[in-house]
Backbone as ProteinMPNN parsed JSONL, in Angstrom:
{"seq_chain_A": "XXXXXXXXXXXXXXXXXXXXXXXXXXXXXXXXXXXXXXXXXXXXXXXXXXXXXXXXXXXXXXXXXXXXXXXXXXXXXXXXXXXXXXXXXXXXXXXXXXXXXXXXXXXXXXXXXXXXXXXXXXXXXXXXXXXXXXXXXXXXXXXXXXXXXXXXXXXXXXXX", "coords_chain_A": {"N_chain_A": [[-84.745, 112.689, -63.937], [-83.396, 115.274, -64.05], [-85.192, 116.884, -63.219], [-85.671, 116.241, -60.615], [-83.444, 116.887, -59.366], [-83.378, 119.695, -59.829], [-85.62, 120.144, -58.194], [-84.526, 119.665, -55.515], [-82.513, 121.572, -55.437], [-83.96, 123.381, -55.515], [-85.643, 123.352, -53.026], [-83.596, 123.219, -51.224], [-82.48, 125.73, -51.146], [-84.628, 127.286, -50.939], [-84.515, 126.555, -48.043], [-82.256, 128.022, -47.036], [-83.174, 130.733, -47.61], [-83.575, 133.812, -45.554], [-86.554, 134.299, -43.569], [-89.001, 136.341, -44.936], [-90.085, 138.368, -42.785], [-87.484, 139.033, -41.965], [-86.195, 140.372, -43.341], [-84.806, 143.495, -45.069], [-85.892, 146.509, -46.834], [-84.014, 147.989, -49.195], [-84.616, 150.837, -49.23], [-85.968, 151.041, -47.501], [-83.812, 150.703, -45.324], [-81.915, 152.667, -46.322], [-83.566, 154.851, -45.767], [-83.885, 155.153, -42.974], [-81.183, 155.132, -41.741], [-80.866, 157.522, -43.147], [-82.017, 159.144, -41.466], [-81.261, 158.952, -38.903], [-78.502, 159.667, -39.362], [-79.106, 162.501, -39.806], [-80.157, 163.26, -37.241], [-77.643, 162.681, -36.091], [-75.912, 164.784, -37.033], [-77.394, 167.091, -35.743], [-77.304, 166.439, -33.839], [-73.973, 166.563, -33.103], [-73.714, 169.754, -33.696], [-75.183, 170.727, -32.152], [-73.439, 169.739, -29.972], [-71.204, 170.783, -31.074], [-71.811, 173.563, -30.142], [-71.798, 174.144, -27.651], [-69.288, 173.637, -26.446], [-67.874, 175.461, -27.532], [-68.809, 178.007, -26.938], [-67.651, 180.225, -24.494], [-67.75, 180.457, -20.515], [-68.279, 183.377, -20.243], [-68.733, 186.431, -18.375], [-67.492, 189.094, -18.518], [-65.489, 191.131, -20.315], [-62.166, 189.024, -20.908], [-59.982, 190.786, -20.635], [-60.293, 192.698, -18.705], [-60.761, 190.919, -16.341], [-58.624, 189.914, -16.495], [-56.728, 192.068, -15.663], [-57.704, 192.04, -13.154], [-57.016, 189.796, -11.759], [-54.213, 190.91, -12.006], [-54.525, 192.936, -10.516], [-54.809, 191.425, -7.954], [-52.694, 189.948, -7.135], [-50.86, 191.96, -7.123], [-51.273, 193.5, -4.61], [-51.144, 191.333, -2.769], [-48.419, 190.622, -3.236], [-46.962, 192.748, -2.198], [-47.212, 191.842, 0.19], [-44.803, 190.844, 3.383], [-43.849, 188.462, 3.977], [-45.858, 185.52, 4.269], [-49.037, 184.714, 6.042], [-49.826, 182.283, 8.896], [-49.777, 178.663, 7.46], [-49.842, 179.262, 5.325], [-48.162, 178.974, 2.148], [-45.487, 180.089, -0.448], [-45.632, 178.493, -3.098], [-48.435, 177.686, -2.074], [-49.986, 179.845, -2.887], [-49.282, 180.97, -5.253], [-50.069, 178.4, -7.02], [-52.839, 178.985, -6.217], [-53.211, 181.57, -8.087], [-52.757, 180.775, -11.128], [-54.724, 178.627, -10.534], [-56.515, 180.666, -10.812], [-55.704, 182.034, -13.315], [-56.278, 180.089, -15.398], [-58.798, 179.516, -15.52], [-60.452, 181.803, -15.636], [-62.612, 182.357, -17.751], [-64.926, 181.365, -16.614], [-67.975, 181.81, -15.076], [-67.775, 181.695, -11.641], [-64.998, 181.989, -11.304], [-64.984, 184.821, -12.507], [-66.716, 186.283, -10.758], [-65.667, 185.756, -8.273], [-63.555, 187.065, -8.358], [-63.867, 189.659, -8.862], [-65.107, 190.113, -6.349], [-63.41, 190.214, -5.06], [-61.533, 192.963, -5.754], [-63.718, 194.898, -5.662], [-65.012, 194.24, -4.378], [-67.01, 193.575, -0.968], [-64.685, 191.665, 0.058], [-62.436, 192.92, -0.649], [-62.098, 194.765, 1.124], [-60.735, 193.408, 3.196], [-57.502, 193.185, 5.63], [-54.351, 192.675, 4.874], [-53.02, 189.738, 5.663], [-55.598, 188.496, 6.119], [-56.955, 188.443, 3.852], [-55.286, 187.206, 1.532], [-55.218, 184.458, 2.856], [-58.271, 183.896, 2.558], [-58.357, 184.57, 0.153], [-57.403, 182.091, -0.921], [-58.954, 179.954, 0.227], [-61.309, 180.374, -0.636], [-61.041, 180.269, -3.384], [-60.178, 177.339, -3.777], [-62.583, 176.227, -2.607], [-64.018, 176.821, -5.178], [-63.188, 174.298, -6.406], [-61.512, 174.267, -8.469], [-58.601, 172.907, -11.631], [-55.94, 172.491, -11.51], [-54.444, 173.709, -14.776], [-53.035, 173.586, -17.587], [-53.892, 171.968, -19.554], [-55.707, 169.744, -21.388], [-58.388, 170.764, -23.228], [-61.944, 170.261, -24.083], [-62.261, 170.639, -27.869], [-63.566, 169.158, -29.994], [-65.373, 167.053, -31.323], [-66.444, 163.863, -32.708], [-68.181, 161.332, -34.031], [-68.619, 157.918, -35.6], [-70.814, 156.559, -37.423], [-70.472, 153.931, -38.15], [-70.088, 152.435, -36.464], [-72.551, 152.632, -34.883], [-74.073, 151.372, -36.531], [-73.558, 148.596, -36.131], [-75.462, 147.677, -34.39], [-77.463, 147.068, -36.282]], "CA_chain_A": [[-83.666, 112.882, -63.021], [-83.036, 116.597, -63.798], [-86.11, 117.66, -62.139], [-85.419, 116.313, -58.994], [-81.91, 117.45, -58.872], [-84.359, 121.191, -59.695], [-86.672, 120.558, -56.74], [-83.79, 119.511, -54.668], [-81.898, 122.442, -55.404], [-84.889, 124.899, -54.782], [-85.518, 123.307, -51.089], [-82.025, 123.585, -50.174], [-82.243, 126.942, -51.459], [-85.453, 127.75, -49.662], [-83.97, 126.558, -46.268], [-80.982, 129.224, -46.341], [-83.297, 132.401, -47.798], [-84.349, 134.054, -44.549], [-88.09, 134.575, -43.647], [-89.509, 137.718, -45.523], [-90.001, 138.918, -41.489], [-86.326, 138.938, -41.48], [-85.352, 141.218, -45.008], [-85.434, 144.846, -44.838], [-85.656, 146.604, -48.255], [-82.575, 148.973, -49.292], [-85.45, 152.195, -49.625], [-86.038, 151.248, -46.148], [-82.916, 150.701, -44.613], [-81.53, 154.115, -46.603], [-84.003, 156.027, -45.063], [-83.85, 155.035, -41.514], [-80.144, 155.322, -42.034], [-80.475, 159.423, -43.386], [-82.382, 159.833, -40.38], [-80.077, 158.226, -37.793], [-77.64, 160.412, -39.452], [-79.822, 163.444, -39.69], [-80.104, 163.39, -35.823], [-76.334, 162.95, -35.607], [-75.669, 166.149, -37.43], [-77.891, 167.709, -35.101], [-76.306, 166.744, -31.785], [-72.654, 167.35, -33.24], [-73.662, 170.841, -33.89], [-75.143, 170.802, -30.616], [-72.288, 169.685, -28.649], [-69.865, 171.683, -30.604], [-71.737, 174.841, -29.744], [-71.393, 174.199, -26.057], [-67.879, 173.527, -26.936], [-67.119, 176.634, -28.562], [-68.949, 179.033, -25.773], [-67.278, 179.878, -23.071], [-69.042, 181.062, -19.845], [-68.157, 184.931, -19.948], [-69.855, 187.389, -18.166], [-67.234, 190.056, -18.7], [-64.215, 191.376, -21.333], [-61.328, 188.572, -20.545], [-58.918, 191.593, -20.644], [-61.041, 193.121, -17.074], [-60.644, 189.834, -15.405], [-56.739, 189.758, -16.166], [-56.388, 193.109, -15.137], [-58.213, 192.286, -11.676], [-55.982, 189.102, -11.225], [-53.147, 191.59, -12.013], [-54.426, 193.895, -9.115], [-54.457, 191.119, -6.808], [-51.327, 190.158, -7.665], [-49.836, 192.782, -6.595], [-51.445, 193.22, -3.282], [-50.471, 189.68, -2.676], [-46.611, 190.19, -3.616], [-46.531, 193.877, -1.358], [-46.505, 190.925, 1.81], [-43.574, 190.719, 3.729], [-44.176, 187.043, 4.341], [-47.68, 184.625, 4.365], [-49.67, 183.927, 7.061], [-48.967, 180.704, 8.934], [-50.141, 177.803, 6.897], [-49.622, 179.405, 3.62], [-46.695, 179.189, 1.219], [-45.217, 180.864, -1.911], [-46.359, 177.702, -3.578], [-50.042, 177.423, -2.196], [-50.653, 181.097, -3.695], [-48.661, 180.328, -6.908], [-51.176, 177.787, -7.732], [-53.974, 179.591, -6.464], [-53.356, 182.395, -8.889], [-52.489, 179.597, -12.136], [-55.948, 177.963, -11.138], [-57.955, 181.632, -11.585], [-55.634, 182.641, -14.338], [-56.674, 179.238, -16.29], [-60.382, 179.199, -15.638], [-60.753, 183.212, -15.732], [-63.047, 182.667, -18.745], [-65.776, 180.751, -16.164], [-68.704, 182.812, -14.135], [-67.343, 181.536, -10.534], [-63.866, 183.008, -11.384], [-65.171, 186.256, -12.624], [-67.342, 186.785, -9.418], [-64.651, 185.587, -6.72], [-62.204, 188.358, -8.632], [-65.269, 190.598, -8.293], [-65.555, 190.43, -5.22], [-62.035, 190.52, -4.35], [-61.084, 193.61, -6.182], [-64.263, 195.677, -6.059], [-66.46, 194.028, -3.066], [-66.287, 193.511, 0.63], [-63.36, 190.985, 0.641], [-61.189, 193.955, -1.091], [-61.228, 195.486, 2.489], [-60.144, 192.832, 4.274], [-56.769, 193.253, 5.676], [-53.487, 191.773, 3.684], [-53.177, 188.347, 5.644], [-56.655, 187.316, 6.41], [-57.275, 188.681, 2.539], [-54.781, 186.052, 1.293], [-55.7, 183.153, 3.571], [-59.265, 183.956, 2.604], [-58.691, 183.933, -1.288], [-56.772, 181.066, -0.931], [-59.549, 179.453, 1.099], [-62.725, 180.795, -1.897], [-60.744, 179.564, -4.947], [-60.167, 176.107, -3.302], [-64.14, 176.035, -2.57], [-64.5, 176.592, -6.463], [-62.618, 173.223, -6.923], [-60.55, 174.679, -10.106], [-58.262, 172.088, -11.684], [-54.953, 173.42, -12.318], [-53.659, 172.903, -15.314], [-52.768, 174.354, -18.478], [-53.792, 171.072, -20.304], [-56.477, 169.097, -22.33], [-59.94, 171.368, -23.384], [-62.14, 169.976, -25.72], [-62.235, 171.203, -29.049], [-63.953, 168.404, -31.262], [-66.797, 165.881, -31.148], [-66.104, 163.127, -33.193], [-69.087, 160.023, -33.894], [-68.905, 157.422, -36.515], [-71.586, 155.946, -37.941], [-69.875, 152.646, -38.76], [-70.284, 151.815, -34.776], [-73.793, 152.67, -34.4], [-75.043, 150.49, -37.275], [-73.065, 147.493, -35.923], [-76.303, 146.64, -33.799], [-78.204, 146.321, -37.37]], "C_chain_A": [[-83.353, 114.378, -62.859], [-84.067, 117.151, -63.056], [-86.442, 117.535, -60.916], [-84.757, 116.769, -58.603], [-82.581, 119.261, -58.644], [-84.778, 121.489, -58.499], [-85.863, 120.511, -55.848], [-83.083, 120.957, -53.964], [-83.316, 123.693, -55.06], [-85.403, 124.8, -53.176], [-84.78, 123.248, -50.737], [-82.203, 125.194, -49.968], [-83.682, 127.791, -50.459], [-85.207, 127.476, -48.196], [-83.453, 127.449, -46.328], [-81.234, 130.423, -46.715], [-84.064, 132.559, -46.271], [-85.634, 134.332, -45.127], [-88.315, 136.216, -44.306], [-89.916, 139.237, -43.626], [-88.456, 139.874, -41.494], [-85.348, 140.257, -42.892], [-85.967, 142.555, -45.235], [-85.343, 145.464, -46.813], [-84.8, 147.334, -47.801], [-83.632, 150.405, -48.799], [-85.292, 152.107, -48.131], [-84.643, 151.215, -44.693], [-81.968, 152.53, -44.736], [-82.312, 155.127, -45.699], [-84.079, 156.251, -43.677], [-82.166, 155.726, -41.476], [-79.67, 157.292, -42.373], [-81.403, 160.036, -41.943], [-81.651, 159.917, -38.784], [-78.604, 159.512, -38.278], [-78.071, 162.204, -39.273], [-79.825, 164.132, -37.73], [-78.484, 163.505, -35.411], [-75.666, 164.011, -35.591], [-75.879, 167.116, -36.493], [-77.221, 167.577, -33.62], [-74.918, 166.721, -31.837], [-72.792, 168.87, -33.332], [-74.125, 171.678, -32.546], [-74.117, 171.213, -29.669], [-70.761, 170.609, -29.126], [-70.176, 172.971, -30.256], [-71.402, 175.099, -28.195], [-70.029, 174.375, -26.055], [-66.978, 174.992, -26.897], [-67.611, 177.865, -27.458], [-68.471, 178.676, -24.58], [-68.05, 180.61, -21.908], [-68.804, 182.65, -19.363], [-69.154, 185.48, -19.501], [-69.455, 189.265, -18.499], [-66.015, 189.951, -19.514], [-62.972, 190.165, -20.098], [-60.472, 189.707, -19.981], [-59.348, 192.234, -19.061], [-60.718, 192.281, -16.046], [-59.257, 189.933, -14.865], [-56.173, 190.965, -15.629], [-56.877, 193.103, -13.39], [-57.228, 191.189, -10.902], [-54.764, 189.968, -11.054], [-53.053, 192.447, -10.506], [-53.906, 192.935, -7.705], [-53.664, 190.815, -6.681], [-50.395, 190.975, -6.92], [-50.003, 193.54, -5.502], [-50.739, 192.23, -2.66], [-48.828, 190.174, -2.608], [-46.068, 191.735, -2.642], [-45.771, 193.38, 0.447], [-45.118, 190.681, 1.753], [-43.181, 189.32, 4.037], [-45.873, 186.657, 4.461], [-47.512, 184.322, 5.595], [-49.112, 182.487, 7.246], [-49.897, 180.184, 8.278], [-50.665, 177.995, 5.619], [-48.245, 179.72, 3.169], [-46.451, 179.537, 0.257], [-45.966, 179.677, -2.774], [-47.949, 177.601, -4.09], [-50.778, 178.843, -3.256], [-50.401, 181.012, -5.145], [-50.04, 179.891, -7.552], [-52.147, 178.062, -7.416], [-54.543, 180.81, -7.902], [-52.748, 181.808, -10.354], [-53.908, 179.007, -11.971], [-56.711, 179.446, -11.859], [-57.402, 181.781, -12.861], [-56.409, 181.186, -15.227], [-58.326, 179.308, -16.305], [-61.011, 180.643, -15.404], [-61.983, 183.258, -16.351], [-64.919, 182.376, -17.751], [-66.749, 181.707, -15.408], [-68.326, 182.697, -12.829], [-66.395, 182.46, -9.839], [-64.219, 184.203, -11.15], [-65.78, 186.982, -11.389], [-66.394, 186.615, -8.071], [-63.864, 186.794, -7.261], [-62.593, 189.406, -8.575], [-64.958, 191.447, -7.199], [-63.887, 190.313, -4.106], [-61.478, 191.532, -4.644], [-62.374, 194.956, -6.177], [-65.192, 195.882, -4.521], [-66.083, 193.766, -1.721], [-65.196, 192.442, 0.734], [-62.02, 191.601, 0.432], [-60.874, 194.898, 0.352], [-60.309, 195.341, 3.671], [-58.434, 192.733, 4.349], [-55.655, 191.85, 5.377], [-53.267, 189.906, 4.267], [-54.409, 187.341, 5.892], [-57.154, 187.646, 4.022], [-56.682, 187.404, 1.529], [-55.089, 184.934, 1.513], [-57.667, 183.424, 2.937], [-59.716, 183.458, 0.656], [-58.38, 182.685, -1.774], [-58.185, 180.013, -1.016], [-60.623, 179.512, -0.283], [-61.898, 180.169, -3.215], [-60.373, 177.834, -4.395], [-61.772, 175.837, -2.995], [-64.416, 175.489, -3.995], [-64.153, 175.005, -7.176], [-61.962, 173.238, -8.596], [-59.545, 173.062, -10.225], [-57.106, 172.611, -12.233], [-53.733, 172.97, -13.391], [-54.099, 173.738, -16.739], [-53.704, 173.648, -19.86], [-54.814, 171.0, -21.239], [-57.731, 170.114, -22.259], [-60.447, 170.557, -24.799], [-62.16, 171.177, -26.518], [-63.239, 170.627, -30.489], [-64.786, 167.613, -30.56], [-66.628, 164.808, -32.466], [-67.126, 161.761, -33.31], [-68.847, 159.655, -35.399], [-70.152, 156.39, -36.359], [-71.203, 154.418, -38.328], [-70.507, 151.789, -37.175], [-72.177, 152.049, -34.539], [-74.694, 151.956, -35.153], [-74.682, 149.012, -37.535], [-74.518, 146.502, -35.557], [-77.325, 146.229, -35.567], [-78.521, 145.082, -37.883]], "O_chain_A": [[-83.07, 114.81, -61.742], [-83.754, 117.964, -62.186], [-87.16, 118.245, -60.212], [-84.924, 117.273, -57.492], [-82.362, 119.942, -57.642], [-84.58, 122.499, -57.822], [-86.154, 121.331, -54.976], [-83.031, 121.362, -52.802], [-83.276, 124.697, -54.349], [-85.536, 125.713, -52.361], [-84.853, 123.177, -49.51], [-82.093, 125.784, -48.893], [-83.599, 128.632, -49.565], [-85.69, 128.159, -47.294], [-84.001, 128.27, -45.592], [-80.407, 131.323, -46.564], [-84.892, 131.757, -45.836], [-85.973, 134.526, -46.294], [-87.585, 137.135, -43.934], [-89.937, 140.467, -43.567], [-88.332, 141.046, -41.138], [-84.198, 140.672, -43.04], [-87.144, 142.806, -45.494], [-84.822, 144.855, -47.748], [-84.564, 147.545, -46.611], [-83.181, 150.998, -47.819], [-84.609, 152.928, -47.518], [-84.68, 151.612, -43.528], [-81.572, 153.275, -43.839], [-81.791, 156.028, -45.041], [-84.304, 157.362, -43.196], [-82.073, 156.907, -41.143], [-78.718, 157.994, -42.033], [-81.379, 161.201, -41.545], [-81.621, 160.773, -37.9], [-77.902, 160.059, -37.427], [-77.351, 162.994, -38.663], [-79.523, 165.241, -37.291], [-78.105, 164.292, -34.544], [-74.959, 164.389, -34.656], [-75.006, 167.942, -36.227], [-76.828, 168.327, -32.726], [-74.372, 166.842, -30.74], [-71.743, 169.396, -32.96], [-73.715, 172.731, -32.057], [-73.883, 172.203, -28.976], [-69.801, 170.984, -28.453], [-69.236, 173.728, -30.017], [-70.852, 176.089, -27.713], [-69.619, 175.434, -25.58], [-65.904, 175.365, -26.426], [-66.737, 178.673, -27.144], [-68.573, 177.68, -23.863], [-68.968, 181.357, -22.245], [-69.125, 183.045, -18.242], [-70.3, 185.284, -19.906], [-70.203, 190.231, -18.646], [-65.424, 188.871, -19.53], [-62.893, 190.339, -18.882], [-60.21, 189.603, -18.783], [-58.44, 192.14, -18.235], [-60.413, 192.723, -14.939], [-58.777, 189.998, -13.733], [-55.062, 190.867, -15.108], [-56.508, 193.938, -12.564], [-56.721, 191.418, -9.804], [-54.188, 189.843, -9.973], [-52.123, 192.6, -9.715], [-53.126, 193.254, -6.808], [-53.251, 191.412, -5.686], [-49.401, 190.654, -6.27], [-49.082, 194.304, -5.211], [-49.705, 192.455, -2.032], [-48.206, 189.861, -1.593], [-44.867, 191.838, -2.396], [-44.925, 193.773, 1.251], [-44.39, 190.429, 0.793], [-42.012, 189.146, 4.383], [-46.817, 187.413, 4.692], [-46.536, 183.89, 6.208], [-48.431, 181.764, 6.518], [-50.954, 180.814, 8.226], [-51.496, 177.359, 4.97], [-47.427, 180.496, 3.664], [-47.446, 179.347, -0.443], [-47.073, 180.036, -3.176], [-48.537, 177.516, -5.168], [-51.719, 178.812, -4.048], [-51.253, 180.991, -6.033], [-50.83, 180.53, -8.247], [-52.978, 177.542, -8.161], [-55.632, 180.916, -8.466], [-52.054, 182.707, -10.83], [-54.498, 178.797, -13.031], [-57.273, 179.491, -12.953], [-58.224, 181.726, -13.775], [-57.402, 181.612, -15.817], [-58.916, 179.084, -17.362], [-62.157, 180.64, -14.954], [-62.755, 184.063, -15.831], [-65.919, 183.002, -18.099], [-66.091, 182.67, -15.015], [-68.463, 183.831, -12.37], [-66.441, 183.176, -8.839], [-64.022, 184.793, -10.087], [-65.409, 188.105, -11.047], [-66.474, 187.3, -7.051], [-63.515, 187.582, -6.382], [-61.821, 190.306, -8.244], [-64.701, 192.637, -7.018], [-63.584, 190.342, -2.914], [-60.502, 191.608, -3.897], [-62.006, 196.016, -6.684], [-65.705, 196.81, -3.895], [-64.902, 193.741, -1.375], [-64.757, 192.434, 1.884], [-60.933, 191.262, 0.9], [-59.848, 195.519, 0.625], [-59.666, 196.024, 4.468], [-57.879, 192.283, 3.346], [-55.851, 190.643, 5.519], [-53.341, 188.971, 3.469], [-54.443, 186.111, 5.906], [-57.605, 186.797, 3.252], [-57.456, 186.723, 0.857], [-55.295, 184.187, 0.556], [-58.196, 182.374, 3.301], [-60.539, 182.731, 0.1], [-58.877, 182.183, -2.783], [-58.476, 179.396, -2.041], [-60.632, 178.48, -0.954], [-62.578, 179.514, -4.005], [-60.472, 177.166, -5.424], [-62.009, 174.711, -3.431], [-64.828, 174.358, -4.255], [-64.689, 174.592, -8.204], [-62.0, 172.423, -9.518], [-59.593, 172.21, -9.338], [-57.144, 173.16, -13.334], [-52.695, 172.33, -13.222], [-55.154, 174.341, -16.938], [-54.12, 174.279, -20.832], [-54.995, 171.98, -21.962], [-58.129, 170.307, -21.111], [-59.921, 170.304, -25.883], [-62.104, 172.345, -26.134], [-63.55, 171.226, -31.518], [-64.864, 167.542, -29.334], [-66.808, 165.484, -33.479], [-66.767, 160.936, -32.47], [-68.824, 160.488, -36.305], [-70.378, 155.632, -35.416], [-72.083, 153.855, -38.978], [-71.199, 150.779, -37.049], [-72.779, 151.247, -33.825], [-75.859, 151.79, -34.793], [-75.065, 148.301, -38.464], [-74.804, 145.376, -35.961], [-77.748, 145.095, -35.788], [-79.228, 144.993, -38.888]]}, "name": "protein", "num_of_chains": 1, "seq": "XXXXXXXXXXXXXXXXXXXXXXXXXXXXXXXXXXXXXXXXXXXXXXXXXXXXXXXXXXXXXXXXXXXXXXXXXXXXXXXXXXXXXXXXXXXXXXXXXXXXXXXXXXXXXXXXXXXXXXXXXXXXXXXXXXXXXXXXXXXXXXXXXXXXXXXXXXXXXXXX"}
């Protein structure tokens, strides 16, 4: 009687071990696992270097000094052109100051302070910078930049 209850119990027990297809070893799961992470390392360090450079081409302090110039061209008007308002310029000069750091910026302030649009007279000069920093599609706003990159590993070895 006990050695049936034995055999019984070892073909139950062989139904519910999976197929040897189906069973990874630990050696092998660890090492897939330091490589999966290995690669992760690598494209966090990646993405925070993008992160961390910004797209300068020249000293911040040059830029803010060229916004400053225009600035104060800008504020010499006795009134704006029609179909500009204290407003629209406001936030024209809030998008360059925020995205100063970008190559677009630095070349529209360029070329407004150094290059042929610095000759153009005070209301088509206005209506014109107005007109080139609205091209650039700036986003104005003081707000969210990344800073961090953030992946867990817990989520990517769900599909396992």
């Amino acid at each position: 009687m006990l050695k049936r209850d034995g055999y019984g119990l070892a073909i139950a027990n062989a139904f519910k071990t999976p197929e040897a297809g189906d069973v990874f070893s630990s050696k092998y799961l660890l090492s897939e696992l330091q490589k999966l992470y290995n690669q992760l390392v690598i494209l966090k360090k990646q993405r925070s270097a993008e992160l961390a450079q910004p797209e300068t081409l020249e000293n911040i302090n040059i830029t803010s000094e060229r916004i400053t110039r225009i600035q104060r061209r800008v504020s010499m008007l006795d009134s704006f052109p029609s179909g500009l308002d204290r407003t629209n310029v406001r936030n024209t000069f809030k998008k360059l100051n925020t995205w100063k750091e970008t190559k677009g910026v630095q070349k529209l302030l360029r070329e407004y302070t150094d290059g042929e649009k610095s000759k153009l007279d005070d209301a088509t000069f206005v209506i014109s910078l107005v007109q080139d920093t609205d091209i650039l599609n700036l986003i104005a706003s003081e707000g969210i930049k990344p800073t961090s990159l953030k992946v867990s590993l817990a989520a990517l070895l769900l599909r396992a």
